[in-house]
Every structure is written in structure tokens, then in C-alpha cells.
C-alpha positions in Angstrom: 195.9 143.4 91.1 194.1 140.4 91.9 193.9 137.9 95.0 193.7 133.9 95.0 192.3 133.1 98.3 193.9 130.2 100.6 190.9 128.0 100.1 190.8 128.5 95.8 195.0 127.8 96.0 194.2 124.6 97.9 191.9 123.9 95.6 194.1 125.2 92.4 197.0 122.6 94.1 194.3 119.5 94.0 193.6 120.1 90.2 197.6 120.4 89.4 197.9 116.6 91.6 195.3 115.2 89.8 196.7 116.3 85.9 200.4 115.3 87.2 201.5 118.9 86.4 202.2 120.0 90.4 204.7 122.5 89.1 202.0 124.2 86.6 200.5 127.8 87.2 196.7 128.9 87.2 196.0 130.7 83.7 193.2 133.6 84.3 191.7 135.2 81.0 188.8 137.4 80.6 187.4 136.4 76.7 184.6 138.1 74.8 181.4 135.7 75.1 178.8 134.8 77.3 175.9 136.3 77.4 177.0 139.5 79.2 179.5 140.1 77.0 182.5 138.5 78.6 183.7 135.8 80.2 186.2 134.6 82.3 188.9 131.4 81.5 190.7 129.6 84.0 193.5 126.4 83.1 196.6 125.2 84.2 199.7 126.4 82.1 203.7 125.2 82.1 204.4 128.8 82.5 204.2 132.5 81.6 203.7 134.3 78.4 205.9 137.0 77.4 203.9 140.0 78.7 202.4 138.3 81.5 201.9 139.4 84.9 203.0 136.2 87.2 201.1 136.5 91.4 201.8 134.0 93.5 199.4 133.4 96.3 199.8 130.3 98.9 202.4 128.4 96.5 200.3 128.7 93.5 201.5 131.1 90.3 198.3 132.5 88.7 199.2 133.8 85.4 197.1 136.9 83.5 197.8 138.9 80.0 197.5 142.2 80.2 194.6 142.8 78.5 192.9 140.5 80.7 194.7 142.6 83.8 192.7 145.3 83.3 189.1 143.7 83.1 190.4 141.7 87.0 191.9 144.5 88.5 190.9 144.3 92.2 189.5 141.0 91.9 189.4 138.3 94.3 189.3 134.5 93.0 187.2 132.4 95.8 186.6 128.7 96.1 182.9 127.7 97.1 181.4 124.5 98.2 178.1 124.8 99.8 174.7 122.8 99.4 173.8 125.3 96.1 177.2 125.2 94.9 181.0 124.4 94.1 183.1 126.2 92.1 185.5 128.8 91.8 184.4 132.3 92.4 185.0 135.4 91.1 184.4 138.7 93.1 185.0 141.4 90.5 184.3 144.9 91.4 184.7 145.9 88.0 181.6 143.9 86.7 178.2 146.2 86.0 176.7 143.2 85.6 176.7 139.6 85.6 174.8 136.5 84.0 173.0 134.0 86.6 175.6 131.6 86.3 178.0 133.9 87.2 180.9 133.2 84.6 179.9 136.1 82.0 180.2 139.6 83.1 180.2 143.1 81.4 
């Protein structure tokens, strides 16, 4: 399906702290917009939809519809932080293509 690396839970574990929801889940979604077409939603949710597909990687749940399941298949959700950069990345061998910012895909 997807993977949440080690450094991108850590990160996922920080944001939960900080909103006093430690017991929260990461909510992935792949939504039409952007301007290649698509674009990808990340937020914390209490828990999972009916229909959800529920991953846990390094203590974190990550959350996905099933719609948006088949658009991350294979994925991998990374955490950058470099001199260009910080962010959440997403490595998804099912994008033709991507916008410069790198949150819109099609």
C-alpha cells in the first residue's frame, strides 16, 4: 500500500504533541485540484472512517479512503529538512507528472 517512513512518523508524533491530540491518526487524501490535476491532503483525525484502510508505521495510524488508496498505492510518505526545504514528501510511483511544488500530481 503505502509506507510512512521513521523520520515522517517522528515528525507526524510532534504535530499530534503540539495539537494535544497524541492519540490522533495521520489522514492521507488525494483531492482533485492543483494544477496537475490532483493533489494530495494530509491532517490529523480522532479516527477511521467506515471504509478506511488503517497502516500503522512506527506508532503512528495513517488513515486513507479508498478512493484515495488507489491514486497512493506504492507510495512512500518522507519527511525532508534540508537547506532548500522542509516538509513532508511524497514519492509516488504512480504520478506522470508533478507541479514544481510538488503537492499536485496527475
Amino acid at each position: 500500500m503505502i509506507t510512512l517512513t521513521e523520520k515522517a512518523a517522528q515528525k507526524v508524533k510532534e504535530f499530534m504533541k503540539e495539537q494535544g491530540v497524541p492519540d490522533y491518526g495521520l489522514r492521507m487524501r488525494v483531492v482533485g485540484g492543483g494544477c496537475s490535476g490532483l493533489q494530495y491532503e494530509m491532517g490529523l483525525d480522532k479516527e477511521a472512517a467506515p471504509g478506511d484502510r488503517v497502516l500503522e508505521f512506527y506508532g503512528v495510524k495513517v488513515f486513507i479512503d479508498m478512493k484515495s488508496a488507489l491514486y497512493l498505492a506504492g507510495s512512500e510518505i518522507d519527511y525532508v529538512e534540508d537547506l532548500m526545504q522542509s516538509g513532508f514528501k511524497i514519492n509516488n510511483p504512480n504520478a506522470h507528472s508533478t507541479c514544481g511544488c510538488g503537492q499536485s500530481f496527475h
